[in-house]
N, C-alpha and C positions, 0 to 999 in steps of 0.2 A: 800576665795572669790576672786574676780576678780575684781581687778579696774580698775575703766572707765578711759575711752584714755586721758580727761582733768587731771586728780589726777596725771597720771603717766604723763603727759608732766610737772605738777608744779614742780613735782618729781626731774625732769632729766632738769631745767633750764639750770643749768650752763654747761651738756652737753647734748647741742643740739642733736648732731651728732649721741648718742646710739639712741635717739627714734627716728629718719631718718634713722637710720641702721636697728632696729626693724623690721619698719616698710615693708624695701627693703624685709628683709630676710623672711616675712612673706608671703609679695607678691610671692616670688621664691617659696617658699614649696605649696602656693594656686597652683601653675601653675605646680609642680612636677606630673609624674604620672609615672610609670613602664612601660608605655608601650615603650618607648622608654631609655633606660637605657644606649646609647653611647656604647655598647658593638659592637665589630667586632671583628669574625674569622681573625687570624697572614694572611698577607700574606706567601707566602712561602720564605723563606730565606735560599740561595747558605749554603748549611755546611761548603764550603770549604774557601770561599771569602764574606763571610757575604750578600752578595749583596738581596736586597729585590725586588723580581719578580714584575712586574706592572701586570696588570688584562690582559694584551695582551700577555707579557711573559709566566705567568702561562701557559694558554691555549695554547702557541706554545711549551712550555718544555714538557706540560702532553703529547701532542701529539708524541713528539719525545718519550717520554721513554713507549709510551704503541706501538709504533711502534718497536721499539728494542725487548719488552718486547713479540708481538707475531711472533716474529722471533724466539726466546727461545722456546717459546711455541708451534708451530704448524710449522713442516715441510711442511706443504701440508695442507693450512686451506679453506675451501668451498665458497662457494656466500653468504651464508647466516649470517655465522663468519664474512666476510667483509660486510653487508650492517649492521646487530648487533651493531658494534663497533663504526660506523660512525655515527646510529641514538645516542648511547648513548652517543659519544663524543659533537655530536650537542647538547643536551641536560643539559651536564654539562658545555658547556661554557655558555647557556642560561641562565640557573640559576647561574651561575656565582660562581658554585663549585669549579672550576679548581684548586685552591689554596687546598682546604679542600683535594683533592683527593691527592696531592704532598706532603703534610704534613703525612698524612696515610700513605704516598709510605716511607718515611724518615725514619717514624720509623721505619717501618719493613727493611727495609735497613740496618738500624744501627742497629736493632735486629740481623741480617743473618753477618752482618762482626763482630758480636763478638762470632760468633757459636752457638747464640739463635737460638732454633725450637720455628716457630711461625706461624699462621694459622689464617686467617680471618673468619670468621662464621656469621652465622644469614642473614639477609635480603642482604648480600655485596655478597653473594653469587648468587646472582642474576645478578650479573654485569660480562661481559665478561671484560669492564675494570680493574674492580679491577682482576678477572685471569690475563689480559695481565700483569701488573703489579708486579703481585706475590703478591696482598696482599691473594688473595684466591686460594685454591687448585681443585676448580670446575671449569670446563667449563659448564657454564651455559645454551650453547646453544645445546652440546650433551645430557644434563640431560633437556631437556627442560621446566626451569624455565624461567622466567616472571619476565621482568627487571622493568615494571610499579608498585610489588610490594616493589621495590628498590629507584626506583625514577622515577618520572615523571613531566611534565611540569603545572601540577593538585595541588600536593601538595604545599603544604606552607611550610612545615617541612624541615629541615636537613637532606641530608641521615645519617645513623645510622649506622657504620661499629665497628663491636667487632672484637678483636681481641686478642685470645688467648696464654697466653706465659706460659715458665716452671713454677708454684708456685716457692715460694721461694727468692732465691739474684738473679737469672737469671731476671727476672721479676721485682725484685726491680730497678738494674741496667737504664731498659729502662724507669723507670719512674723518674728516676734519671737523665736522658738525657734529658727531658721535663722539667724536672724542673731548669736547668741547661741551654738550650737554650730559656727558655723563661724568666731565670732571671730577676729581683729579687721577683716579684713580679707581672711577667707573666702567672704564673699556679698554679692551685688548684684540689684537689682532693673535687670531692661532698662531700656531709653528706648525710646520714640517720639520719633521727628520729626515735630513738629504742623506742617502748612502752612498758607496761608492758604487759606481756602473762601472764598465768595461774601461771605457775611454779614461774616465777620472782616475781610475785604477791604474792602468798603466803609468799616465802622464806623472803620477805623483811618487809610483814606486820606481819608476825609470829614475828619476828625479834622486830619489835619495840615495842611489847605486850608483850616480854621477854621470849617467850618460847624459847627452846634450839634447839639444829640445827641440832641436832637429829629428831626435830619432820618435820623439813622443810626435809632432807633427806627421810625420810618416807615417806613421800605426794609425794616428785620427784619419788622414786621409785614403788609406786602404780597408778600414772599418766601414762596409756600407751599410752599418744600422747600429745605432745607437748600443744595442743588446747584441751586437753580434754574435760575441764570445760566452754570452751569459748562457752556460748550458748547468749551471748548481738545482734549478727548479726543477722536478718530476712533472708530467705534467696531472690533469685533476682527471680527466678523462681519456683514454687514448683514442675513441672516438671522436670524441669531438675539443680534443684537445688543440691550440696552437702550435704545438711540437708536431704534430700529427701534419702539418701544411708547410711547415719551416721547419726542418733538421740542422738548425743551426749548426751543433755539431759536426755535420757530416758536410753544410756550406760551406762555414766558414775556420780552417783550424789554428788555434790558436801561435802553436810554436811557427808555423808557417809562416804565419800574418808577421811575426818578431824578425823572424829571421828577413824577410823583405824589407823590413823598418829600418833595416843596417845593423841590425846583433845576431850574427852567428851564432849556430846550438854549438858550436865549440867554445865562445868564449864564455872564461872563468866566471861572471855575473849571468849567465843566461838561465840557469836552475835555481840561483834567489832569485831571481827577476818574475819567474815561472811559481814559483811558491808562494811570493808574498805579495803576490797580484791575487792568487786563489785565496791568500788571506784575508784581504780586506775587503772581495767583493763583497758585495751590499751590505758592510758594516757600516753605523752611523759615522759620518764625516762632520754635518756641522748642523747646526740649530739654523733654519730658515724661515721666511715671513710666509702664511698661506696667503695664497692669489690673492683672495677679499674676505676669508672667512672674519666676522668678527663676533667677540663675544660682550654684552653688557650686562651689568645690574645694578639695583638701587643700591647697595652697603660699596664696600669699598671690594673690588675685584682681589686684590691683594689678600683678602682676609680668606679665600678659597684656594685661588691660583699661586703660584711663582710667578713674578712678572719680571720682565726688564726692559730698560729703553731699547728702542731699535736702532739699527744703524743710520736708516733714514730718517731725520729729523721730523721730530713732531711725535713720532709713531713710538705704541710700548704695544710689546709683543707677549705671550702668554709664552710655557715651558710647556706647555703639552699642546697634542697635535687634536684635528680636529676627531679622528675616534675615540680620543682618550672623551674629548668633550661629551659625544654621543653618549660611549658607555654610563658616563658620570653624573647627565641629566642636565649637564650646561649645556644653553642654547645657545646656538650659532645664526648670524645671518650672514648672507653672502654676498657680500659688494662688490662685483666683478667687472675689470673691466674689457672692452670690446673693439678693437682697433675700428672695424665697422660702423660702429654708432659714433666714434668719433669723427670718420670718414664721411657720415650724411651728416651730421650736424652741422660741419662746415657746408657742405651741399648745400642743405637748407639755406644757413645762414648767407648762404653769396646766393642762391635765388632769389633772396627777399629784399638782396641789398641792389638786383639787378630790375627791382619791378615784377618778379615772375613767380610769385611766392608757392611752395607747394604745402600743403598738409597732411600729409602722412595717414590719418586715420581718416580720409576721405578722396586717397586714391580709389580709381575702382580695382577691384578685384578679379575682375573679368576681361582687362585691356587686352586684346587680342596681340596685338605689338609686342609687348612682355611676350606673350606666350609665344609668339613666332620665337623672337629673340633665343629664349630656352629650349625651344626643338631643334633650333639648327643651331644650338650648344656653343654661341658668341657671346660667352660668359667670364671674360678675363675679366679681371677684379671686381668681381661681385662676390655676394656674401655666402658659404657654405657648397656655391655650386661651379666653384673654379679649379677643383682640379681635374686632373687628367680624368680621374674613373668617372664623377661625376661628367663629363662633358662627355666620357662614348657612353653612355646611358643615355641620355638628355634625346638623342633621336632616336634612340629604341622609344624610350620613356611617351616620347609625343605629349608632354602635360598641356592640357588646356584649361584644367579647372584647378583650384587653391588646393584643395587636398592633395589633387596629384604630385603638386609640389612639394607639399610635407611627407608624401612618400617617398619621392626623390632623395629629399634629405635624408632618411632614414634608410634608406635603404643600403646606400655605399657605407658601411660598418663592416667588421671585422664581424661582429656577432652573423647578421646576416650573409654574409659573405661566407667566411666559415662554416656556416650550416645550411649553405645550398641553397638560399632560400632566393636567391638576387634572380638567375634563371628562371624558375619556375613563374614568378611573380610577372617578370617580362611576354613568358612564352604564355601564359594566360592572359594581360592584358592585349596581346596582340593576335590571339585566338589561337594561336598553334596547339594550345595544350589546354583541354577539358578544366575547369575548377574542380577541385577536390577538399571537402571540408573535413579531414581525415575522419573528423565522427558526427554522425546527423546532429547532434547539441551542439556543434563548435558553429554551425552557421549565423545565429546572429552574430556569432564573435568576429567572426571571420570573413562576414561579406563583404565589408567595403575594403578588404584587402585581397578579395577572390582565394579565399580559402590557405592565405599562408601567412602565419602566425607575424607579421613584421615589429609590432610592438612592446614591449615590456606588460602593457596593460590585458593586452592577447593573453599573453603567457600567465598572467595570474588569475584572469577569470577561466583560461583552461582549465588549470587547477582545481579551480573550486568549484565546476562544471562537473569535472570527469573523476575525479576524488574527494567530493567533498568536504574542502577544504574551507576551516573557515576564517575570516576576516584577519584573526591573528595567524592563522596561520599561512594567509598568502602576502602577509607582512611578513612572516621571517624568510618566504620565501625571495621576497621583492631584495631583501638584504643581502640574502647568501647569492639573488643572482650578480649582486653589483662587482662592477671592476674592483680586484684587489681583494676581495674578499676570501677569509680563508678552504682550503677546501676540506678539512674536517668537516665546515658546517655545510659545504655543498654537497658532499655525497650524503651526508644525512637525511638533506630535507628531499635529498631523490628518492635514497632507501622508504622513506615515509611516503614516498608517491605513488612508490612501486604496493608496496602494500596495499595501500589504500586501494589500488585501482585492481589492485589482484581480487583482493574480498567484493571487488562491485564487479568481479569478472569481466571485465576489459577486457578486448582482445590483446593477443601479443604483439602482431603489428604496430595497432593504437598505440601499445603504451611504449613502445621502441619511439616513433615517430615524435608522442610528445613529450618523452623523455630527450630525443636530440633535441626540438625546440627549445627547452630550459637551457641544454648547455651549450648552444648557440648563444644567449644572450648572456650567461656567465663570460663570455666573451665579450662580451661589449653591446650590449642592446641599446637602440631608442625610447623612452618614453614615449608615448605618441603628442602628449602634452609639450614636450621639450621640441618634436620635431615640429607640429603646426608652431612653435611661437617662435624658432629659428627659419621657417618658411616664411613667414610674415616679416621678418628682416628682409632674408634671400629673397623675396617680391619686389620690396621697396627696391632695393640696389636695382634690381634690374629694370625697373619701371623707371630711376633715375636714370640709370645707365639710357634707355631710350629715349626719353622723353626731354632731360636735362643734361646732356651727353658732357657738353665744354664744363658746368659743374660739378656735373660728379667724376671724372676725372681729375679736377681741381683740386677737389677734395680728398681723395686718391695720395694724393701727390704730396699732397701736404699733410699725412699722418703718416707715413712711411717709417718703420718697416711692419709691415705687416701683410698677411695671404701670402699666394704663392708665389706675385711677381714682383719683379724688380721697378725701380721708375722706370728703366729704360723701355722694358717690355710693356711694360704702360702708356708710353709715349709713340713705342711702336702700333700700338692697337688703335692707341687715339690718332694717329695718322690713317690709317685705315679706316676709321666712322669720322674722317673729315676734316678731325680738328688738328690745325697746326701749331706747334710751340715754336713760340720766339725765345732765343738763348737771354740767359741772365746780361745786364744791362746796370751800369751804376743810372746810368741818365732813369731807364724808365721803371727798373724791377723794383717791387716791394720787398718786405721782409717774407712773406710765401709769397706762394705761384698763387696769380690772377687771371681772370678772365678779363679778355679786353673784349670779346663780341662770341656770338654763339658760336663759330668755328675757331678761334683764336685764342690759345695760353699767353701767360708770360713768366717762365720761372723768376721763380723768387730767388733772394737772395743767401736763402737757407741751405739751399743745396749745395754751396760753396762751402768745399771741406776745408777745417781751418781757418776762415772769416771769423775773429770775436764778432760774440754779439756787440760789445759794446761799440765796435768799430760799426756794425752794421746799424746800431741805432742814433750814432752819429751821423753817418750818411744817410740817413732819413731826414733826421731831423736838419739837416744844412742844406737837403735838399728841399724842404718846406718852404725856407727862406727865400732861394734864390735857385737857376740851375745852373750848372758846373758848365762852365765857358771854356774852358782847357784842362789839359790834364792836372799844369800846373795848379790852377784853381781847385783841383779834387782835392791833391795831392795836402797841398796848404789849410783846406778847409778840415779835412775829414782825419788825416791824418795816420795812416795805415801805417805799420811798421813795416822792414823790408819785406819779411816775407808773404803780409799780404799782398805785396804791391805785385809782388813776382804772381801768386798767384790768382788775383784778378785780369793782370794781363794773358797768364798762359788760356786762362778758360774766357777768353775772348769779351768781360765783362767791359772791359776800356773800353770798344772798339767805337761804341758811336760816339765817344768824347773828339769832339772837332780838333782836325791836324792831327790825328791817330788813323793810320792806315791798315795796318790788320792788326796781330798778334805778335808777332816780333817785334813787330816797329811803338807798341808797349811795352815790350821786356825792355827793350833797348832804351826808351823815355822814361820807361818807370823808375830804372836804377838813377837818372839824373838828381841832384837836389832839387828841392822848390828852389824858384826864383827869386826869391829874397835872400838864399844864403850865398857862399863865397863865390860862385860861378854865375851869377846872377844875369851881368849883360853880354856872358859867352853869346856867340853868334847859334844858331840853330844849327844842330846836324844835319848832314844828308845821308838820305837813306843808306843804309850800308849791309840792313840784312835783309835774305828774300821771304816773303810771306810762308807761312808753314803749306805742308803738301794738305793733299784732304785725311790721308793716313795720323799724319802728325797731332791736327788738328781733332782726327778722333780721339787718339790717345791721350791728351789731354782732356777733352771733353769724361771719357767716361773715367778718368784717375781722381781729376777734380770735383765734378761734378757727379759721377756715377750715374751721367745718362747723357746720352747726343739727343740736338736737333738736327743735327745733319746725316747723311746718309746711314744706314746700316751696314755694319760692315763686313758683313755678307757680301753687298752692292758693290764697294770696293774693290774684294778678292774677284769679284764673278768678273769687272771690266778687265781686268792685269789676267785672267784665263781663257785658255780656247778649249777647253776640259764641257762638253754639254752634261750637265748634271739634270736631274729631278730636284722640282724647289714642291716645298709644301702646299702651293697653290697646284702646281699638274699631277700632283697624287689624286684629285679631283677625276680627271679624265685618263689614266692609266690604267689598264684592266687589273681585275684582279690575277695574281699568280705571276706577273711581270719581273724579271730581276730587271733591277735598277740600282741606283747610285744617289744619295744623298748628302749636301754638307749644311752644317750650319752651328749656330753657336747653342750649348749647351743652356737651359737656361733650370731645366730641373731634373734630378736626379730620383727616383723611389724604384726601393724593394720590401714592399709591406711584408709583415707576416705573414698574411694572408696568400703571396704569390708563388710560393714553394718553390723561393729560390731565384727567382726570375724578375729582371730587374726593366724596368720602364721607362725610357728619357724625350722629353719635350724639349725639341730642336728648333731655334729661329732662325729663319731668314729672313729676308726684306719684305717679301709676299706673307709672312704664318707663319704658324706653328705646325712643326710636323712631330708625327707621333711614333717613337723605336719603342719593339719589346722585344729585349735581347733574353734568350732562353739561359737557363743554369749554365750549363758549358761553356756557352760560349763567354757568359761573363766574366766564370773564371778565367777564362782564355786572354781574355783582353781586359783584366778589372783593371791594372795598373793605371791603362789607357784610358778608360771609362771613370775611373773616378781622380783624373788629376789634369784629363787633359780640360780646355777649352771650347775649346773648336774640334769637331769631330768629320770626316768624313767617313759615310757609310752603307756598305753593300748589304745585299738582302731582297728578297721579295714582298712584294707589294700583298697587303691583305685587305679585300674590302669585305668589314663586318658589318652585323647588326645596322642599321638607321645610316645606311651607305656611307659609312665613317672609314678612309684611309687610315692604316696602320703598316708600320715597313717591319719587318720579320730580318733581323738582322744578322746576318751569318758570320759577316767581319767588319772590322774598325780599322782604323788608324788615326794618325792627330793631322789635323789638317793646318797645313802652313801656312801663314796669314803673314802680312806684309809687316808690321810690327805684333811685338808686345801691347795688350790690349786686357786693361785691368776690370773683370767681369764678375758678377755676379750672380751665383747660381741656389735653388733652394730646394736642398740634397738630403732625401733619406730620413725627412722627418714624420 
C-alpha cells in the first residue's frame, strides 16, 4: 500500500532533504513527455580539422560541393537541371537540412576512398542533389521523377536516404566510421522487435512440452510459407486484401499439419501444444539489430535513448525500433547491405587485376547484348531479375530500353500482382489490349506506364489530381500505403478520398478503380525512384554477366549465400555460357575461386566445409615459398589435423600432389604419418583400394564442397536408365497441351501470397531449368513429397505461355530414385 505524504514526512524527520528531493523529482517526471526528447541531428564536422560547420556554413559548403559535384556530372546540363537544383537547394536550407545532406555526402565519400561500391536508392533518388553529390546514380530530372516525393516544404518528416553497400566487412567498416566519429557514445544501430511467427512458435512451445526436435523439424518442413498458420490478422480490405488470394486457413490447417509432424490429436500434450502456440504468436521474443538503420548525434545518444552493447562486437544497439524513431523525430540513416554489390565489386576488382577494367557509370545503356540476354530471360544470378516470375515476364516484357527494365523490376510485387495490374500492363505493351487512363487527368501520370498506375509515385499524384489532395496530405497517404502499416490509418485516409472525390463528383467507376489502386500498393508497391536505381544494378549484373561472364561468375561464387541459386546451380549455368571449373586443388587453388582465362574457373579454397582458415592460410603462405613435392611434403609443411586431411582427400583437393592416384588412394595416404615420425623408412604401399565410382565421387563433391565440377547428377541417373523422359531443354520443341514426364533435381520451392494456393518449383537437369506449377489439390495431395523429397519425377502437361516460355502443369509426383544419397541445396518458400 501506499503511505500518505504525513507518515512518510514523520518517516524521513531527520532528513528533511530526501522528501524535498521526492518531491522535486516527482514534479520533473509529472512535467516529462516524449515529445520533446533534446535530441538533434550532429552538425557536420570537417574530417580533416574537426571543425563543427554553423547552420550558415553547412548551406554554403553543400552548395559548393553540389556545384563541383554537377560539373563531374553533366558536361552540358539544360534550364531545367539548373532551375531543379536551385528550387531543391532553396528547400533544404529552409528546412534546415543542409547538415543531414553533408553527413550523407561523408559517408559515401569515405565509402568511395576505401574502394567501397556504394549506391543511394529509395525516395533520395528523387533528388538531383543527392545525383550532384554522388550519393545517387539517377538523374532524376532525365527519368522524370518527382522531388516532392523526396522532400518538400509540406512535410514534417526527415528526408529518408538509404544507402546501399557491399554485405559483409566492406559494409561493416563504414559503420565502423559512424561509430568511431561519433564516439563514444554518439551512435546506435535501431532494434527490431522479433515476435513469434508460426515456425518459431511451434519449434519453441514443442520444446517446452518435451517433444523432440524431430517433431519441430517435421512441422518446419511441411510448413510451405513462413506464415502459413498465421491466420490471427483480419484482413484491411476484403477486396483487395492478401487473405482474399491465400486462404491460408482453408490451405493450410493447423491441427492437421501437427498431427503429420508425429503428435497425434489424441495425445495428452496436443491441446497445450494447440493453445500455447496461439499464445505467443506474434508476441515479442527478443530485442534484434535493424538491417543498417542507424541513429546519430552530437550530445551523447544515451542522454535520449536506452542503449546497450550488441552481441556483435564493436556495435551498441538502441531499445526502440526504428518507428518508435520516426514517431519521436530521431533520424535514421540506412546502411544497408547488398550481397550483389558485393558480388561486382569483386567483379570489378578481378577485371582490373585481369587488364580488362570496367566502369560501371560508363557502361552503355543501350547494349543490345544485355537486352537480348533479358528477353530470352538467361538471367541466373543476376541482380532482382532471377526468379522464376521475373524470368516468364522477361519475354512477354521484350525490354529494350532502361525504363523498361525498371518496370520489369516493379512490376513482379505483390502490390501489383494483387491488384491485377501485371496483365493489363503486358496485354498493352504488346497491343492486345487498348490503353486506358481511367480518367482524362491521370494521362500525364500514366503515360509512360500506358495507363496503369505501377508506381507509389502514380498513386499519390492520383490523389492530389482526382481529390485534391494536398502535399501533406499525400504524405500521410504515402505512409498509411507503406508495408506494415496500421489499417485504422488506411481506411481512414481511403474514407477521405472517398469524400473528397464524391464532393468533386467522380464517377463511381473512377473512384472503385482508384480506390483498388491505393490498396494494391498497401500491399506492397514500388517507388518508381527505388525501381530505376534497383534497375540500374539489375543492368550492370547483366551487362557483366555478358560481357565479363568467367568474372562475374567469380564473383558469384565468392559471396555466396545469397539470390536464389545455389553454387552448384551457378556452376551449372556457367558450364552452359562456356566457362569450365577446375575442382579445388592444394597445388593450384587460392583462398577464393579464380579466374585462370576467359572460359576457365578455379575454386578456391573456401568452399571446403570445415578447412580452418588458419590451416588455409598456412597452406598459402608455405605454398609462396616453395611447391609441395609429395603428400608427405604437404602434410609436414601445412599441417592439417586428421580431419582435414580426411576431407581434403575425400573432395579430391590431393589429387594433383604427385604419387596420388585419385581419392581413395588420399584417404588411404592421408591417414599415414609424416615421414619423419616412427614409420618413417616403411616401404611404400601398394594400391589396395579402387578409385571411387562417378556417383561416389559426386556425393562427396556436393556434401563437402556443396557443388560438383563433374557431371550433373541428373547425367548420372539418365545413363543407369532406359526410362525416355522430357529434359528441360525439349520442353522447347514439345507442343503445347502434350502429357509428358519429367525428372530432375529440386532446386527452388515458392507459394507466394499472391498464388492462391498454388505452389511453383524450378527443376535442374544437366541441359536447364525446367518450370512445374502444381495447382492447390494437387499440392495438397503430394506436399509430403513436394516439400521433403530431392529429386522429383513428374507427370503433367506441357504449357506453352506468354513469350513461348515452357511450363509443365503437374498432375502427379513421386520421389525419384537416384543412385545414392546426394546432400542438395534448395531455396524454398521465401
Amino acid at each position: 500500500f501506499l503511505k500518505a505524504p504525513e507518515v512518510i514526512h514523520n518517516l524521513f524527520l531527520d532528513y528533511p532533504q530526501a522528501f524535498h528531493n521526492a518531491l522535486a523529482l516527482s514534479q520533473e517526471c509529472c512535467e516529462f513527455s516524449l515529445e520533446n526528447l533534446g535530441y538533434r541531428f550532429p552538425s557536420y564536422r570537417d574530417s580533416h580539422t574537426g571543425k563543427l560547420f554553423t547552420d550558415r556554413e553547412q548551406c554554403e559548403y553543400l552548395r559548393k560541393i553540389v556545384k563541383n559535384g554537377f560539373k563531374k556530372r553533366f558536361c552540358n546540363f539544360s534550364k531545367k537541371h539548373y532551375q531543379q537544383i536551385d528550387n531543391e537547394l532553396l528547400t533544404i536550407e529552409k528546412l534546415g537540412f543542409s547538415g543531414y545532406f553533408l553527413i550523407v555526402w561523408d559517408l559515401v565519400r569515405f565509402a568511395r576512398s576505401q574502394g567501397i561500391l556504394c549506391q543511394g536508392r529509395g525516395s533520395a533518388a528523387n533528388s538531383l542533389v543527392c545525383y550532384a553529390i554522388g550519393v545517387t546514380s539517377v538523374d532524376p530530372v532525365e527519368s522524370g521523377l518527382l522531388f516532392e516525393r523526396f522532400l518538400s516544404e509540406n512535410r514534417q518528416s526527415w528526408p529518408d536516404i538509404d544507402i546501399d553497400f557491399p554485405s559483409g566487412e566492406r559494409r561493416e567498416s563504414v559503420i565502423q566510421y559512424v561509430y568511431q566519429k561519433y564516439a563514444p557514445r554518439g551512435a546506435a544501430m535501431t532494434a527490431n522487435v522479433i515476435t513469434y511467427k508460426p515456425r518459431s512458435a511451434f519449434r519453441e512451445m514443442s520444446k517446452i512440452l518435451g517433444f523432440p526436435e524431430s517433431i519441430a523439424n517435421r512441422f518446419t518442413d511441411l510448413c510451405a510459407s513462413p506464415k502459413v498458420h498465421d491466420t490471427s490478422r483480419d484482413p484491411v480490405n476484403e477486396e483487395v486484401s492478401m487473405s482474399n488470394y491465400y486462404p491460408r486457413d482453408k490451405v493450410m490447417e493447423l491441427a492437421g499439419t501437427i498431427e503429420k509432424s508425429g503428435i497425434p490429436s489424441s495425445h495428452p500434450r496436443f491441446k497445450p501444444l494447440l493453445q500455447l502456440y496461439h499464445a505467443v504468436l506474434h508476441c515479442p521474443r527478443h530485442l534484434g539489430q535493424h538491417s543498417g538503420g542507424m541513429v546519430f548525434c552530437d550530445d551523447g545518444l544515451d542522454h535520449v535513448v536506452p542503449l546497450q552493447p550488441a552481441t556483435m562486437e564493436n556495435r551498441t544497439i538502441m531499445q526502440w525500433d526504428k518507428d518508435d524513431c520516426e514517431d519521436l523525430g530521431i533520424v535514421k540513416v540506412d546502411l544497408l547491405g547488398l550481397g550483389m554489390l558485393a558480388a561486382m565489386e569483386d567483379t570489378l576488382s578481378i577485371c582490373e587485376r585481369r587488364g580488362r577494367p570496367v566502369n560501371l557509370a560508363k557502361i552503355p545503356k543501350d547494349d543490345p547484348a544485355t537486352y537480348d540476354l533479358l528477353c530470352r530471360a538467361d538471367t541466373v544470378g543476376t541482380f532482382q531479375v532471377e526468379s522464376r516470375a521475373q524470368m516468364a515476364t522477361l519475354p512477354i516484357m521484350q525490354p529494350r530500353r532502361f525504363y523498361d527494365l525498371a518496370v520489369e523490376v516493379a512490376i513482379i510485387r505483390p502490390g501489383p500482382i494483387v491488384g491485377d495490374l501485371v496483365h493489363p500492363y503486358l496485354n498493352r505493351r504488346t497491343g492486345r489490349e487498348d490503353v486506358d487512363y481511367i480518367h482524362p487527368d491521370f494521362k500525364p501520370i500514366l503515360k509512360r506506364t500506358l495507363g496503369v498506375p505501377l508506381f507509389q509515385e502514380q498513386v499519390l499524384r492520383m490523389a492530389m489530381v482526382i481529390a485534391g489532395f494536398s502535399g501533406v496530405e499525400a504524405d500521410f497517404l504515402r505512409k498509411a500505403m507503406s508495408f506494415k502499416r496500421s489499417d485504422e490509418r488506411m481506411n481512414a485516409i481511403v474514407n477521405k478520398l472517398k469524400t473528397r472525390m464524391n464532393e468533386r463528383q467522380v464517377a463511381p467507376e473512377v473512384q472503385q478503380r482508384v480506390i483498388e489502386s491505393i490498396g494494391s500498393f498497401a500491399l506492397y508497391g514500388f517507388p518508381e525512384s527505388h525501381a530505376i536505381s534497383f534497375a540500374l544494378i539489375a543492368y550492370a549484373s547483366c551487362w557483366l554477366k555478358v560481357h565479363r561472364p568467367a568474372e562475374f561468375y567469380c564473383g558469384l561464387i565468392n559471396n555466396q549465400p545469397m539470390g536464389f541459386y545455389s553454387v552448384n546451380t551457378l556452376l551449372q549455368d556457367a558450364k552452359r555460357h562456356g566457362i569450365r571449373t577446375k575442382p579445388i586443388s592444394v597445388r593450384h587453388s587460392m583462398i577464393s575461386t579464380e579466374v585462370i582465362d576467359d572460359h576457365t574457373l578455379r575454386l578456391g579454397l573456401h568452399r571446403l566445409k570445415g578447412l580452418r582458415q588458419k590451416t588455409i592460410e598456412r597452406l598459402i603462405e608455405e605454398r609462396s615459398f616453395s611447391a609441395f613435392v609429395s603428400l608427405d611434403d604437404f602434410l609436414r609443411r601445412v599441417r592439417p589435423n586428421i580431419k582435414e586431411r580426411r576431407l581434403l582427400a575425400a573432395a579430391g583437393a590431393l589429387n594433383d600432389l604427385p604419387e596420388i592416384e585419385h581419392r581413395r588412394d588420399a584417404l588411404w595416404q592421408a591417414e599415414q604419418l609424416p615421414l619423419d615420425d616412427l614409420f618413417a623408412n616403411s616401404p611404400a604401399q601398394e594400391q589396395v583400394l579402387d578409385m571411387m565410382s562417378a556417383t561416389e565421387r559426386l556425393q562427396a563433391d556436393l556434401s563437402l564442397v556443396g557443388a560438383t565440377t563433374g557431371p550433373h547428377p541428373m547425367r548420372l541417373w539418365r545413363k543407369q536408365q532406359n526410362i525416355e523422359l522430357a529434359t528441360s531443354a525439349s520442353l522447347f520443341k514439345i507442343p503445347h497441351g502434350k502429357q509428358l514426364i519429367i525428372a530432375g533435381l529440386v532446386i527452388c520451392r515458392q507459394r507466394p501470397g499472391t498464388a492462391k494456393g498454388h505452389c511453383f518449383i524450378s527443376l535442374e537437369d544437366e541441359f536447364g531449368i525446367a518450370n512445374l506449377f502444381i495447382p492447390r489439390k494437387t499440392f495438397h495431395q503430394f506436399k509430403l513429397i513436394i516439400t521433403s523429397e530431392s529429386f522429383l519425377l513428374a507427370q503433367g502437361r506441357l504449357q506453352i505461355t506468354e513469350g513461348r516460355q515452357p511450363t509443365v502443369y503437374i498432375t502427379s509426383l513421386k520421389p525419384l530414385k537416384m543412385l545414392g544419397e546426394f546432400e542438395t541445396v534448395s531455396h524454398d518458400f521465401h
